[in-house]
C-alpha positions, 0 to 999 in steps of 0.5 A: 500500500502506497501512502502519499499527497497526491491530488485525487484520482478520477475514477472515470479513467480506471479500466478495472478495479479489484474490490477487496473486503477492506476496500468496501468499508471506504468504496461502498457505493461502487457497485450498487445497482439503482431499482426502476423506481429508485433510478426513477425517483433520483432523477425526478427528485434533482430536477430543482430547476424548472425554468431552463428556458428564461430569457431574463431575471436573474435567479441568484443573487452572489454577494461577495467582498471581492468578485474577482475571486468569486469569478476565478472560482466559478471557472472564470465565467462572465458576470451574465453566466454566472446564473447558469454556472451556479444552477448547474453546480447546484443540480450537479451537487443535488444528483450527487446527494441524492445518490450518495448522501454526500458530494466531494468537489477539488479546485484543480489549478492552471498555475501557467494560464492562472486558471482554476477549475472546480471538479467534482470527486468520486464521493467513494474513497473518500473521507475525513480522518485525523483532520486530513481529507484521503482518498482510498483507491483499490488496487486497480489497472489502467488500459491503454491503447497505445502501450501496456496496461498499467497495474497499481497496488493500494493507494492511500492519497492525502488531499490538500483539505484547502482545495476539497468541497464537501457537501452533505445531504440534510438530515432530514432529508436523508432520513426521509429518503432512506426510509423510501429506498428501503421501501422501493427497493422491495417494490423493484425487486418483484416489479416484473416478477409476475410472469413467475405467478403464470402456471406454465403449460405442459402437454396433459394441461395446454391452458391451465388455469391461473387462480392468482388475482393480478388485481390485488397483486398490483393494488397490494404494489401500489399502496405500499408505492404510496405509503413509502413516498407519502413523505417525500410526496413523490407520485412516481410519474403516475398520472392516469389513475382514477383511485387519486383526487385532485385534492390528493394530487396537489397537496402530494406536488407541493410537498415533493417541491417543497422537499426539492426546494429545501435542498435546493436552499440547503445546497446554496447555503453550503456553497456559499460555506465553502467557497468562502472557505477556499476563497480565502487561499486567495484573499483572506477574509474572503466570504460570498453568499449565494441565495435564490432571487425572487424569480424561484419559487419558495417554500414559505409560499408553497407552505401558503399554498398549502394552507389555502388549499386546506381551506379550498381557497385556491384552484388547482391550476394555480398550484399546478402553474406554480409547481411546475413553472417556476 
């Protein structure tokens, strides 16, 4: 095992990597496979933006005590798309949570072009330990094309904790959310399972009858489906069934967007935290805060929706306009 201050390997690059039982204390995520409904439910859930096409009003408000390291830092862009940088980092950041429950990011710098760029990191391998950020790496071997594969003993890199972003899921969320996937794990586990419940024909029984009743199989799935987003307020992409109300589907789509909302403000916040913090590698004292301007949505409004329709003073279409719009 090599143990050495190093930058963090990009794992994209690696052709095949050996997993051993200590690896998978650090590496835990590597090879877990997403459900229907779970790899359906993260993507659904990360969309925390909805207006991808607005052609003016900004969506963030930065406030720094120095923009030129703000600039540096958001890659060097120009001041007019600062708003898509930042909307693509929270997204990025948001798909990387809900995943992994945890998102690591490391400021790569261009001494000679006096360039930064902030990537994102594998969330796998990595960890805080004595006050230093490491990387765990496997053994592993890196193919090439143009000359022989290259193997590689265990590897411990030691992270410049200056130049390493960390973001955590919210508790509450998290908990939300695991409480969830125990439950959809289940459902996708037997979701296209009931071609087994078909008696198979043989030569003495060519049509034999079935008494399994598919109706009571696919409404037992359905309320155990609701029941294990009732928190998150997911509806799983159905639209069609006639056993929901109006009512019933608008209190469930103010409570996923208010879910998304307050990871969106959760994200921001701690993007603000930590870009203050290495920003201050290049002026002490630095600090910036980034927060939503008026042009989002926000939870205390969504919470008045909330409010209004309980005492059925709003429409449906106003909820509707106002969910999926902004």
């Amino acid at each position: 095992m090599r143990i050495f201050r190093a930058k963090p390997l990009n794992w994209h690059h690696i052709s095949d990597m050996q997993i051993g039982l200590v690896d998978g204390i650090f590496c835990k995520h590597l090879r877990q496979e997403l459900g229907f409904h779970r790899q359906m439910f993260d993507e659904d859930f990360a969309r925390l933006f909805r207006s991808k096409n607005r052609q003016s009003g900004k969506l963030f408000t930065i406030e720094s005590n120095d923009d030129t390291v703000v600039q540096k830092l958001l890659g060097g862009v120009e001041a007019y798309l600062k708003d898509e940088k930042v909307q693509k980092l929270v997204e990025e950041i948001a798909q990387f949570l809900i995943r992994f429950g945890r998102a690591y990011y490391f400021l790569y710098e261009n001494i000679e072009q006096d360039e930064v760029n902030l990537a994102s990191i594998s969330s796998d391998g990595v960890a805080r330990l004595f006050g230093k950020h490491i990387q765990w790496v496997p053994k592993r071997t890196e193919r090439h094309w143009d000359r022989d594969d290259e193997k590689f003993s265990r590897e411990i890199r030691i992270l410049d904790g200056a130049k390493v972003m960390r973001f955590d899921m919210p508790a509450s969320i998290k908990r939300m959310l695991s409480a969830q996937n125990k439950t959809l794990a289940v459902i996708d586990k037997y979701h296209f399972k009931t071609a087994d419940f078909h008696p198979q024909a043989t030569h003495e029984n060519p049509n034999p009858k079935n008494p399994f009743d598919f109706r009571v199989w696919n409404d037992t799935q359905e309320r155990a489906f609701y029941r294990a987003t009732v928190s998150t307020g997911w509806n799983g992409r159905k639209y069609d069934s006639l056993k929901r109300s109006d009512f019933f589907d608008c209190h469930r789509l103010i409570r996923f967007r208010r879910n998304q909302l307050l990871l969106r403000d959760a994200i921001l916040n701690q993007l603000s935290v930590e870009l203050s913090r290495i920003g201050k590698g290049y002026t002490a004292g630095f600090s910036v805060e980034i927060s939503g301007t008026e042009e989002l949505p926000c939870v205390a409004h969504l919470n008045e929706l909330a409010v209004r329709l309980d005492g059925e003073k709003v429409g449906f279409n106003e909820i509707i306009d106002y969910v999926y719009k902004r």
